[in-house]
Every structure is written in C-alpha cells, then in structure tokens.
N, CA, C and O atoms as a DFTB+ gen file, in Angstrom:
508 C
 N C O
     1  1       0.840      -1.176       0.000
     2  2       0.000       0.000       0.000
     3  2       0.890       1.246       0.000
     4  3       1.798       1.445       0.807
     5  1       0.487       2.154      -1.106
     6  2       1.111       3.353      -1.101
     7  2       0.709       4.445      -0.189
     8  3      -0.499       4.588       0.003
     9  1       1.634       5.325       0.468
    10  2       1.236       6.030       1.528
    11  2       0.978       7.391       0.320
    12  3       2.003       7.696      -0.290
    13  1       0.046       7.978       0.056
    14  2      -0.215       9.330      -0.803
    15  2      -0.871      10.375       0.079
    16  3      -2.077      10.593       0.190
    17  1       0.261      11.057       0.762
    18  2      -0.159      12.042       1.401
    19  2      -0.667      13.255       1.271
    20  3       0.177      13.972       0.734
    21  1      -1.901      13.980       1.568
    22  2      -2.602      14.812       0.529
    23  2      -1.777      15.988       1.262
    24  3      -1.314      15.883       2.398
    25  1      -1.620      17.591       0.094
    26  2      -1.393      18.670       0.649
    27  2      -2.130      19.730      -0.127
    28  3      -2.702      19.732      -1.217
    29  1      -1.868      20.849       1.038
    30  2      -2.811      21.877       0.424
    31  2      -2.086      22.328      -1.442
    32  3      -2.770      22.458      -2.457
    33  1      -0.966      22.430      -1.357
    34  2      -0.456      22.473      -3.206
    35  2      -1.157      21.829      -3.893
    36  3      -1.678      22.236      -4.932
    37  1      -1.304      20.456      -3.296
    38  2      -2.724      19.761      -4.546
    39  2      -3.558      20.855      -5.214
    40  3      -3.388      21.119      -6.404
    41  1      -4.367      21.429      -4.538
    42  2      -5.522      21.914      -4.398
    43  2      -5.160      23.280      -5.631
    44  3      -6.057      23.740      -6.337
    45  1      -3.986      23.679      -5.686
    46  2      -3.949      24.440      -6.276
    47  2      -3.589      24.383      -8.629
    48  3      -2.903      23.630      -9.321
    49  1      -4.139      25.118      -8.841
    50  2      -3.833      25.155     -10.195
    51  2      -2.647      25.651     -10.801
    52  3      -2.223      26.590     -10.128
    53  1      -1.855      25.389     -11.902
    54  2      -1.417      26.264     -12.666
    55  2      -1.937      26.298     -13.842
    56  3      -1.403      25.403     -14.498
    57  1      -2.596      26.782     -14.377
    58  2      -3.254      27.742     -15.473
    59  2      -3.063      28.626     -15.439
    60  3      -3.378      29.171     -14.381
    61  1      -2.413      29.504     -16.513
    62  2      -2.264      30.741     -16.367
    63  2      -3.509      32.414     -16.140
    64  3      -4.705      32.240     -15.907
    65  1      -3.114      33.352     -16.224
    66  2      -3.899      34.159     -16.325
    67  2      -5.304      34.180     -17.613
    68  3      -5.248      33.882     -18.806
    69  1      -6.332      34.594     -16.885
    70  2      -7.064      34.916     -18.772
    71  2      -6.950      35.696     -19.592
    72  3      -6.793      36.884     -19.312
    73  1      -6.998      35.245     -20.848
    74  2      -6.813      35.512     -21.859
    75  2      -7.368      36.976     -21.812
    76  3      -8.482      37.035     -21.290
    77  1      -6.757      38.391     -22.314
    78  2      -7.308      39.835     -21.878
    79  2      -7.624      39.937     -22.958
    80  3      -8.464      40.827     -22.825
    81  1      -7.611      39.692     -24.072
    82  2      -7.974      40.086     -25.558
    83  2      -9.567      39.319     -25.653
    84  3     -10.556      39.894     -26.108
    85  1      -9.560      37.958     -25.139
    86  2     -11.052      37.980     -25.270
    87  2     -12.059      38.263     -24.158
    88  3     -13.206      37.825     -24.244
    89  1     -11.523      39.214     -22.790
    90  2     -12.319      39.654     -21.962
    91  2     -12.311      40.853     -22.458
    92  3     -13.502      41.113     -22.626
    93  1     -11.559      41.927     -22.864
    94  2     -11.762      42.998     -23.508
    95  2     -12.758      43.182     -24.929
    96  3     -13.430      44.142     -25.305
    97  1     -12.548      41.896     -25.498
    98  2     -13.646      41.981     -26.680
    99  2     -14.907      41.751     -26.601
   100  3     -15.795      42.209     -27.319
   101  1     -15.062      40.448     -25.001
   102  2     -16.381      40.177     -24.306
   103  2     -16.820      41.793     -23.880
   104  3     -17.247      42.513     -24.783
   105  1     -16.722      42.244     -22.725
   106  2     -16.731      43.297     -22.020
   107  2     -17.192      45.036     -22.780
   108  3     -18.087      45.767     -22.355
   109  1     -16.371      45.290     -23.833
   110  2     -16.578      46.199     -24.977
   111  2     -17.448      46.725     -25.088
   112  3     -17.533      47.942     -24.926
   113  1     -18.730      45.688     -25.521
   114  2     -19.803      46.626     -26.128
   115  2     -20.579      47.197     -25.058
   116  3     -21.372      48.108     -25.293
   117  1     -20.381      46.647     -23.689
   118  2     -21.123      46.225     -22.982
   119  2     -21.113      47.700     -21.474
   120  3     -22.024      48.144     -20.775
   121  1     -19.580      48.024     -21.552
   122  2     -18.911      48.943     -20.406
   123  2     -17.582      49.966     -20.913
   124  3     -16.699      49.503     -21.635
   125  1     -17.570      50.852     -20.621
   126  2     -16.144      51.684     -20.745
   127  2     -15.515      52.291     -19.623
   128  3     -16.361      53.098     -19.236
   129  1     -14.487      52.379     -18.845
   130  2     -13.930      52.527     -17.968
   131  2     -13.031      53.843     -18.242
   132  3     -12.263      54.043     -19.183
   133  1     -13.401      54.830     -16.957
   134  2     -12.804      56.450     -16.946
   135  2     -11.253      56.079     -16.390
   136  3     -11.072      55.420     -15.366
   137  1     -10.152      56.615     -17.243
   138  2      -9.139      56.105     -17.087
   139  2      -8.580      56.676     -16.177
   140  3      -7.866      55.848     -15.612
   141  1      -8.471      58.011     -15.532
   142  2      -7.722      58.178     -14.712
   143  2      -7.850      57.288     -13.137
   144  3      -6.919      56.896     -12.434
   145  1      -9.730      57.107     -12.836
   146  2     -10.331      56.684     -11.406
   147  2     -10.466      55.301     -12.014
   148  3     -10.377      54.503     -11.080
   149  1     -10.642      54.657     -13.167
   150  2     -10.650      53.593     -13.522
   151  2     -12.465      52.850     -12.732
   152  3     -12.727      51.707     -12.358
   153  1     -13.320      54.084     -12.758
   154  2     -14.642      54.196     -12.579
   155  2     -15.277      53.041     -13.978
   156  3     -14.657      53.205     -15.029
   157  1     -16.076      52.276     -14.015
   158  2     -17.012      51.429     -15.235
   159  2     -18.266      51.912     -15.162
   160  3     -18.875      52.146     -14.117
   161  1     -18.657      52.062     -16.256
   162  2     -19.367      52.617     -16.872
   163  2     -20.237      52.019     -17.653
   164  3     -19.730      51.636     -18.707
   165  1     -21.575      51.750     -17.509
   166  2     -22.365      50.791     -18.351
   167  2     -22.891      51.916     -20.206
   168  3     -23.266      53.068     -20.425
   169  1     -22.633      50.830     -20.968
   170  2     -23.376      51.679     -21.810
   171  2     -24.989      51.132     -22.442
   172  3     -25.295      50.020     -22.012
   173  1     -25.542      51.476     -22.949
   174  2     -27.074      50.462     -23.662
   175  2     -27.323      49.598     -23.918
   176  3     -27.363      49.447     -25.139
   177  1     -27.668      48.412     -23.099
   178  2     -27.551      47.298     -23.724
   179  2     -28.777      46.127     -22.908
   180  3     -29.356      46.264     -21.830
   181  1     -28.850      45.048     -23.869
   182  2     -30.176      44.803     -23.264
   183  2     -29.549      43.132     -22.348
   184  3     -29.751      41.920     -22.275
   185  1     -28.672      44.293     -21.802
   186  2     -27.931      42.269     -20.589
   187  2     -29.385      42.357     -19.876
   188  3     -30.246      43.234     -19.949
   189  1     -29.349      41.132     -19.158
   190  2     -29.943      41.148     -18.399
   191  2     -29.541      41.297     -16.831
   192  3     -28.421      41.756     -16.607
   193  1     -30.472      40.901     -15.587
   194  2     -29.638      41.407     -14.386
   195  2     -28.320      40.890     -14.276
   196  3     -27.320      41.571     -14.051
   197  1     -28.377      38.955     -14.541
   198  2     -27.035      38.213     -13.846
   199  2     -26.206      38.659     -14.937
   200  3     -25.078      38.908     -14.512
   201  1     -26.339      38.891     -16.384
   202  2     -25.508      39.307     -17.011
   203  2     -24.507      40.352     -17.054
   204  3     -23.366      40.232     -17.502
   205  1     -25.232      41.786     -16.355
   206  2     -24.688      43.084     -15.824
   207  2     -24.153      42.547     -15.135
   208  3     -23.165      42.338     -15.838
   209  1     -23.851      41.899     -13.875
   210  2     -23.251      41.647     -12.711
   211  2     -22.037      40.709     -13.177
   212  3     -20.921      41.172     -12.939
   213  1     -22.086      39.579     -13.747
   214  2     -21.040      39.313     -14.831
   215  2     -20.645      40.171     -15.690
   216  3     -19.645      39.702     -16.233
   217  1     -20.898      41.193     -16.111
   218  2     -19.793      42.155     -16.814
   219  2     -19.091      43.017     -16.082
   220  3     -17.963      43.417     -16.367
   221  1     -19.886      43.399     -14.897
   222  2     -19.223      44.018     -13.817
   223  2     -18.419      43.163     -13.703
   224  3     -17.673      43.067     -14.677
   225  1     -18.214      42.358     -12.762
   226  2     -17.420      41.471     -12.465
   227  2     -16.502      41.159     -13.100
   228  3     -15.434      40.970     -12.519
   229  1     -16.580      41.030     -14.231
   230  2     -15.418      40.404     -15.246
   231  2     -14.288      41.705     -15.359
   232  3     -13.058      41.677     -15.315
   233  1     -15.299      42.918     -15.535
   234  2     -14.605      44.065     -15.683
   235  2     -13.775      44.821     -14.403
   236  3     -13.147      45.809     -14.782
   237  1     -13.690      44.579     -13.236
   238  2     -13.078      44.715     -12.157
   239  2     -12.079      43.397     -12.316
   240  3     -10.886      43.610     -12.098
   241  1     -12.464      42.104     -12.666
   242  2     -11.139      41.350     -12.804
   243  2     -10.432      41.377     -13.586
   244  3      -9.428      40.708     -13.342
   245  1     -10.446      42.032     -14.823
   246  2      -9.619      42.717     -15.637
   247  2      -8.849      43.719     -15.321
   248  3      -7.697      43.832     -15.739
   249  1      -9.669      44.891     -14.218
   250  2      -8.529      45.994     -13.737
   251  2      -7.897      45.359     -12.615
   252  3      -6.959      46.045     -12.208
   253  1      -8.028      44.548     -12.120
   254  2      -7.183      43.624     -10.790
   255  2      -6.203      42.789     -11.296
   256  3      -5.179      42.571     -10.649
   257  1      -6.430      42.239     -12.514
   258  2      -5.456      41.639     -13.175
   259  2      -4.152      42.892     -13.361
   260  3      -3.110      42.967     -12.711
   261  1      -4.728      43.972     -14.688
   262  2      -3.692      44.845     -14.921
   263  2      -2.952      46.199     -13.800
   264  3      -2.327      47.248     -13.955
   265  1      -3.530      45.322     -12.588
   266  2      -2.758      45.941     -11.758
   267  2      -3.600      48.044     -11.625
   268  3      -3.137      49.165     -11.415
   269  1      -4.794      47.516     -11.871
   270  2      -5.343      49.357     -11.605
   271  2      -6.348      49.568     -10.702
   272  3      -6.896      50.646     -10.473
   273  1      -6.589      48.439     -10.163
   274  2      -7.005      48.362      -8.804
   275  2      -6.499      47.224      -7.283
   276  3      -5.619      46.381      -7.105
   277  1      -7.244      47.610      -6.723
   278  2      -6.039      46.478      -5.652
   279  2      -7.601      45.262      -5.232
   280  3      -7.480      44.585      -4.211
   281  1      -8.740      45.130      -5.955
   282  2      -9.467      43.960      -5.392
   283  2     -10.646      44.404      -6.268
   284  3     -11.370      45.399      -6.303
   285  1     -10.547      43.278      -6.950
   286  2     -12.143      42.643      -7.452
   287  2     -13.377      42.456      -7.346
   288  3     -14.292      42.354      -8.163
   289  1     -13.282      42.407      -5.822
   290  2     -14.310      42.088      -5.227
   291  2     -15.193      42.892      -5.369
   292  3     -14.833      44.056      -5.545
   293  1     -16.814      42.559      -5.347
   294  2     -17.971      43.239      -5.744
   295  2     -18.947      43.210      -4.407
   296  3     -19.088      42.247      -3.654
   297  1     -19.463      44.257      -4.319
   298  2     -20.627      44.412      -2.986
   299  2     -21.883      44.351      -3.471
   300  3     -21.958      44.619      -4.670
   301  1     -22.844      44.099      -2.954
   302  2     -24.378      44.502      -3.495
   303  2     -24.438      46.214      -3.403
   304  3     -25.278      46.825      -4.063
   305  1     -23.789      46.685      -2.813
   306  2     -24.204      47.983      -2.852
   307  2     -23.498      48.640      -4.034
   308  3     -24.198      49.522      -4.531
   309  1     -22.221      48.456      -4.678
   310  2     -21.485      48.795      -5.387
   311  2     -22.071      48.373      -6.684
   312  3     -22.021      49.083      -7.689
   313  1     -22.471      47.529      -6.652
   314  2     -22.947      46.486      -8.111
   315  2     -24.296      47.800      -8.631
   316  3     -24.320      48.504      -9.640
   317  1     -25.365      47.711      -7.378
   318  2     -26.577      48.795      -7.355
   319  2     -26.069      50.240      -7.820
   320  3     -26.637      50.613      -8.847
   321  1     -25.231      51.043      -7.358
   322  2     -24.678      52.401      -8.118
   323  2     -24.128      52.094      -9.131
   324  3     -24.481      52.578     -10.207
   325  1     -22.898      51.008      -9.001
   326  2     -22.267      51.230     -10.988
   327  2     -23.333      50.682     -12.027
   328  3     -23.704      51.427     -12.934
   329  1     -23.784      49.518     -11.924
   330  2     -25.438      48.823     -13.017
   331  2     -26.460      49.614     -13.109
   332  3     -26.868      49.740     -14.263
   333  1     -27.211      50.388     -12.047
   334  2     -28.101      50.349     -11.760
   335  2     -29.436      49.081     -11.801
   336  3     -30.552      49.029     -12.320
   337  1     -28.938      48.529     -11.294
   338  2     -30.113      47.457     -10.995
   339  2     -30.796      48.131      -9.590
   340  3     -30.445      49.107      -8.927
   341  1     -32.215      46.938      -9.389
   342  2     -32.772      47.930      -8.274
   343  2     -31.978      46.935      -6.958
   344  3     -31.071      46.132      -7.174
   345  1     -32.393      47.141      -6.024
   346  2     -31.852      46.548      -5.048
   347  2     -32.399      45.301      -4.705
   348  3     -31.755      44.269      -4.514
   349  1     -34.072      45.496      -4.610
   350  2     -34.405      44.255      -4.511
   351  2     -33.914      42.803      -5.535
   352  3     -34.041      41.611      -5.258
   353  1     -33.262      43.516      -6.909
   354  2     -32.945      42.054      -7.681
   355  2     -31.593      41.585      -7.364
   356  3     -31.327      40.415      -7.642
   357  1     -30.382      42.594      -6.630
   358  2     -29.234      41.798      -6.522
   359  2     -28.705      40.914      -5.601
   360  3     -27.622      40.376      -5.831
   361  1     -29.406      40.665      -4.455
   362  2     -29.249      39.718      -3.487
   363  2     -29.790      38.279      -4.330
   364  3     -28.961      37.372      -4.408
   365  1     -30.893      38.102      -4.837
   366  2     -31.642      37.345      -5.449
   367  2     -30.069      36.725      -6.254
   368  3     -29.326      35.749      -6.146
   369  1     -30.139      37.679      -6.879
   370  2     -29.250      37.084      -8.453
   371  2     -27.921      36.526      -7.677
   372  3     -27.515      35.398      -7.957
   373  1     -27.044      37.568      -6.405
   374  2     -25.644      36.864      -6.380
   375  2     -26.139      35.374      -5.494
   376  3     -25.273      34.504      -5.582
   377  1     -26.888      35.123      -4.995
   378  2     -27.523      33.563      -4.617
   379  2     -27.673      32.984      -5.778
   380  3     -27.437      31.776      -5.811
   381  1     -28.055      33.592      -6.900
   382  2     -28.089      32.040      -7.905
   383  2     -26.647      32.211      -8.719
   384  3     -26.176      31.078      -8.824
   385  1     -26.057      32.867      -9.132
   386  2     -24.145      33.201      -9.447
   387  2     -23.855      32.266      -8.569
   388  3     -23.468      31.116      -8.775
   389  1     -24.158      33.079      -7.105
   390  2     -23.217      31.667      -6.368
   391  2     -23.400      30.383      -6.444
   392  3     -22.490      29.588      -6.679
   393  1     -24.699      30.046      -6.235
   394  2     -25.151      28.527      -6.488
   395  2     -24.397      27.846      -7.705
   396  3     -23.893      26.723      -7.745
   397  1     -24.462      28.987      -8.850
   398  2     -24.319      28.454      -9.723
   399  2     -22.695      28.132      -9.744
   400  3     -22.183      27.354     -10.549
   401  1     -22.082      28.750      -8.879
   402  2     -20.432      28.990      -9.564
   403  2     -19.919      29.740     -10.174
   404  3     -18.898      29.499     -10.819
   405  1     -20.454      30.760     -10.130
   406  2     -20.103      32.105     -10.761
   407  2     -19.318      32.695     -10.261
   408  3     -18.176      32.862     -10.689
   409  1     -19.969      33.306      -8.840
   410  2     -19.362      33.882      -8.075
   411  2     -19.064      33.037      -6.531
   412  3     -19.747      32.130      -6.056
   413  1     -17.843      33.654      -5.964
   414  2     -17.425      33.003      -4.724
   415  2     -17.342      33.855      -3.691
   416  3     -16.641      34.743      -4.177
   417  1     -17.565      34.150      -2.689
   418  2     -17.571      35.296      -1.542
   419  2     -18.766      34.735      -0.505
   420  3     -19.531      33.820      -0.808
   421  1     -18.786      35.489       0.836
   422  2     -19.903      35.732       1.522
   423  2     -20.505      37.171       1.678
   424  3     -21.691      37.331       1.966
   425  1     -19.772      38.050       1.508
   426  2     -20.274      39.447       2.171
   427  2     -19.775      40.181       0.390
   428  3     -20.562      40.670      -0.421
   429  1     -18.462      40.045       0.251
   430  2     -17.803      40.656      -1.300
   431  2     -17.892      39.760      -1.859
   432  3     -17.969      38.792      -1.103
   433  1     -17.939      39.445      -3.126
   434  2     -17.695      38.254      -4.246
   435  2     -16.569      38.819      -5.329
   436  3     -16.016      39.872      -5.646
   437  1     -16.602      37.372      -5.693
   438  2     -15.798      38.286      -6.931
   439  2     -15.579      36.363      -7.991
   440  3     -15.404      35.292      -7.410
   441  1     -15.678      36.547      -9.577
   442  2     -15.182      35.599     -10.002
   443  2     -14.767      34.595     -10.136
   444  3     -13.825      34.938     -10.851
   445  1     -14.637      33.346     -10.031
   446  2     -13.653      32.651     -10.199
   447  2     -12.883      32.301     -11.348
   448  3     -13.318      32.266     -12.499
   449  1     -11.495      31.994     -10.912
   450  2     -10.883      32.008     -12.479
   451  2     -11.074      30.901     -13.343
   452  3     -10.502      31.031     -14.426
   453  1     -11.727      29.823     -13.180
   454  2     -12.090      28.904     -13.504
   455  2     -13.509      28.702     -14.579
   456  3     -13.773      27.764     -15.331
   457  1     -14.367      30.142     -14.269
   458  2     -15.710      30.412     -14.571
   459  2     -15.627      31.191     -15.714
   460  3     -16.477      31.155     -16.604
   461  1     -14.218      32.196     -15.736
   462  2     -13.746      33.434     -17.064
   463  2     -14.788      33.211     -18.414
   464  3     -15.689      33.903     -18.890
   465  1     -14.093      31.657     -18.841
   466  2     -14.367      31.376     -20.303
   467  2     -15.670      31.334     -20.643
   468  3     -16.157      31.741     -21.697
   469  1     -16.369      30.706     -19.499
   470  2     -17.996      30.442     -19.605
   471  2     -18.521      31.743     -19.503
   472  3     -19.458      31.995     -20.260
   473  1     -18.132      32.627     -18.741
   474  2     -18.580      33.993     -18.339
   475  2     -18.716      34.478     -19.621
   476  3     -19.798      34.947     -19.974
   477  1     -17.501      34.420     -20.582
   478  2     -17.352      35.114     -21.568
   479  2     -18.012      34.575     -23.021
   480  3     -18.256      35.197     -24.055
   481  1     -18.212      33.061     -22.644
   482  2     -19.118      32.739     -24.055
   483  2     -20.710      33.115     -23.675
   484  3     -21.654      32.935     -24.444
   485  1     -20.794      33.623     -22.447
   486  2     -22.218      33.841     -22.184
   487  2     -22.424      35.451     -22.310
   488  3     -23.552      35.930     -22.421
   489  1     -21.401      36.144     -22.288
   490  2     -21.500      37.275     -22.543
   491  2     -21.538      37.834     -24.147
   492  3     -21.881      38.978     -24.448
   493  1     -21.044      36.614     -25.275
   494  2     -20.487      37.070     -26.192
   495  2     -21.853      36.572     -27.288
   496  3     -22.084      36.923     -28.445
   497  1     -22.441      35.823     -26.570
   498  2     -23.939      35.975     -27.178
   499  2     -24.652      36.942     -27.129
   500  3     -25.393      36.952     -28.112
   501  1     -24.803      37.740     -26.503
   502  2     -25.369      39.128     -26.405
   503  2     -24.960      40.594     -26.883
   504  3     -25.616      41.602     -26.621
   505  1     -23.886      40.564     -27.557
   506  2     -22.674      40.921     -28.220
   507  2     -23.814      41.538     -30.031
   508  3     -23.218      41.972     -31.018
C-alpha cells in the first residue's frame, strides 16, 4: 500500500492568467472605464440582471489583473450604483451566481478564475 499524502499544493492550479484580448472583446460593447479613477461605466444594452453583474465582475477582474485596482471584489451595494439594478434584484441574483459557480464570496464576491471562459461565451452571445 502506497502512503499518498494529501497537501494543500494539490488543491492548487497552474493555469495561467485569462486571456485579456477575449475579456476585452467580451466586455466592450457592454462597459467603458474612466481612465484616470478607472470608474465602469455601463453603456445600452439589453444584458440582463445576472448578465450586468457578470460584466461588472469580469470588468473589475480585468482591472485587478492589470494591476489598476487592488481587489475585485464586488458588494451589493457597489454592483446597485455602478449597473443600476434595483436593489431588490441583486441579493436574489448573487444567490443564484453563487449557487451556480459564478461567483465566490460571503459578504464581497468576486469571479472565479475557472468560470472566465464560460462567463465570456455567455457574454459574447449578447454581443
């Protein structure tokens, strides 16, 4: 019998970063970001709620990636001023993100890097 001792390194991935050329091309039609405050900005579009919140999202892990903010992480209250969604729909929605695997957090959420690609073929239908 082999002794296979588990460690937390298991647990971890190497995959690299995501791909920024197709979160920038996902993201695009969708948001534009004020460069100096690096503020997002929704523009017209007919996402729906979990969809806004996935572009948010994606779009804060893009400026966390390039180093122009220091955390990703998303609040219900933050999500409500930059989207405008109403309030009553974003508690609703980050319970089914999370359920679903979208999002990971208890109080902030934010992405997982594992979720990017799906995020982005679901965004790129609406495109």
């Amino acid at each position: 019998m082999t002794n296979n001792e588990h460690k937390l390194e298991d647990l971890f991935s190497d995959a690299g970063p995501f791909n920024e050329s197709d979160v920038v091309k996902a993201i695009k039609p969708f948001v534009f970001i004020q460069k100096d405050a690096n503020d997002v900005y929704f523009q017209e579009s007919k996402l729906t709620v979990d969809e806004r919140i996935l572009v948010y999202g994606l779009t804060k892990k893009l400026l966390k990636y390039k180093g122009r903010i220091e955390s990703e992480v998303i609040t219900a209250i933050e999500v409500q001023k930059k989207t405008g969604i109403k309030k009553g729909s974003i508690d609703p929605m980050f319970k089914k993100l999370k359920d679903e695997g979208f999002l990971v957090g208890k109080i902030g959420y934010e992405i997982p890097m594992l979720k990017v690609s799906e995020i982005i073929k679901i965004i790129n239908k609406k495109a």
